[in-house]
N, C-alpha and C positions, 0 to 999 in steps of 0.2 A: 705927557707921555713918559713917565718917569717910571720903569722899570722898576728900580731897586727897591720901590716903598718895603718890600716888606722881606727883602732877601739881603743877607748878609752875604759879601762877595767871596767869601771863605768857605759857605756853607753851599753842598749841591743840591739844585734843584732834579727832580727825578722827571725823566722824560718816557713817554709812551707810546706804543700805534695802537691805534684805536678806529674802529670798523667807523666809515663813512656815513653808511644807513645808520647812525645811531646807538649800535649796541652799546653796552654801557661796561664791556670787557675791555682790560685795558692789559695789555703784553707789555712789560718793559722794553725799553730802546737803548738807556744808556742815563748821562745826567750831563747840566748845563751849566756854566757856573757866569755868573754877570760879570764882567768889565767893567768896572766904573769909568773909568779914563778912555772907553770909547762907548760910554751908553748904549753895548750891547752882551747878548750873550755869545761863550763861545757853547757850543754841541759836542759833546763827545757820543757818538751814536756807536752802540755795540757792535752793530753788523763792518763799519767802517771806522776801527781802531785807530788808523795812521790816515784818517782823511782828517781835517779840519773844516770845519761847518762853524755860522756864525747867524745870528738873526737879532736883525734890527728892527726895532721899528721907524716908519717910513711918513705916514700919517697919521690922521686921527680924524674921526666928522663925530658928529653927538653921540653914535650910539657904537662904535666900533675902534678900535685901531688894527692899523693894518701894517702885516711886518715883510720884511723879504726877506731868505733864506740863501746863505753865497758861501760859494768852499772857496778854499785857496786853493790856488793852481800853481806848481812851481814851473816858473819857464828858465830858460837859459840866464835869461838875462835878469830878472824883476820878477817876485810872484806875487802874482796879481789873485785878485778875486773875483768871480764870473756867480752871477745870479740864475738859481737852480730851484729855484721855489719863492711861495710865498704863502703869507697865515693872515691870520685874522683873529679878534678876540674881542670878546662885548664887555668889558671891563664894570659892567652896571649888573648883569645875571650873574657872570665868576670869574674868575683870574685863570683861565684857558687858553691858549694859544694854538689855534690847529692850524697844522702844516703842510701845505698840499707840495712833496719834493719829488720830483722827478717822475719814474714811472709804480711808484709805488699803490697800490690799492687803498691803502689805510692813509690815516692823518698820523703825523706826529704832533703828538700832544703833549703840551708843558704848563704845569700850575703854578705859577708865579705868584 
C-alpha cells in the first residue's frame, strides 16, 4: 500500500469531482500533497480553504485498496480527527482514488 511510488512529496497531486454515473468530466476540487512521515495524503479542497482533510489508506484485498477520508476538528483542548468519508481504488486498471465525502453528489477523485 505504498502511496508515494510515483509522487514526489514536494510535487501536487491534482484533485477532482467527478459525476458517480460514470461521466468522464472531471471539475477541479483542489490538490493533495503526500506526507511521507505519516503515509498519507493531506487535501486541500477549493470549496473548503481553512478545512484540513487527509486520506489514508486503511486496507488492501487483491483487487482494491481501500482508504478513509477525516478532517481535523479543533476542540478546546486536543484536535482531534473525526472520519467523514471513505475511497477506494483498483490500483491494477489505474492509480484513481474515488471519494465518497459527506453529502456530496460526485466523488472526489485523485490520480496518484
Amino acid at each position: 500500500m505504498n502511496l508515494s511510488e510515483r509522487n514526489d512529496p514536494n510535487v501536487p497531486v491534482k484533485l477532482y469531482w467527478v459525476d458517480r454515473g460514470g461521466s468522464q468530466k472531471k471539475i477541479p476540487a483542489g490538490v493533495a500533497f503526500y506526507e511521507e512521515e505519516q503515509g498519507e495524503y493531506r487535501l486541500k479542497i477549493d470549496m473548503y480553504p481553512k478545512v484540513r482533510y487527509y486520506l489514508k489508506a486503511i486496507t488492501t484485498n487483491e483487487d482494491k485498496i481501500y482508504f478513509r477520508v477525516e478532517v481535523l476538528v479543533d476542540t478546546y483542548v486536543v484536535p482531534q480527527r473525526r472520519v467523514i468519508g471513505e475511497g477506494f481504488c483498483h490500483p491494477k486498471l489505474d492509480r484513481t482514488v474515488f471519494m465518497e465525502i459527506g453529502p456530496h453528489s460526485k466523488y472526489l477523485a485523485m490520480e496518484y
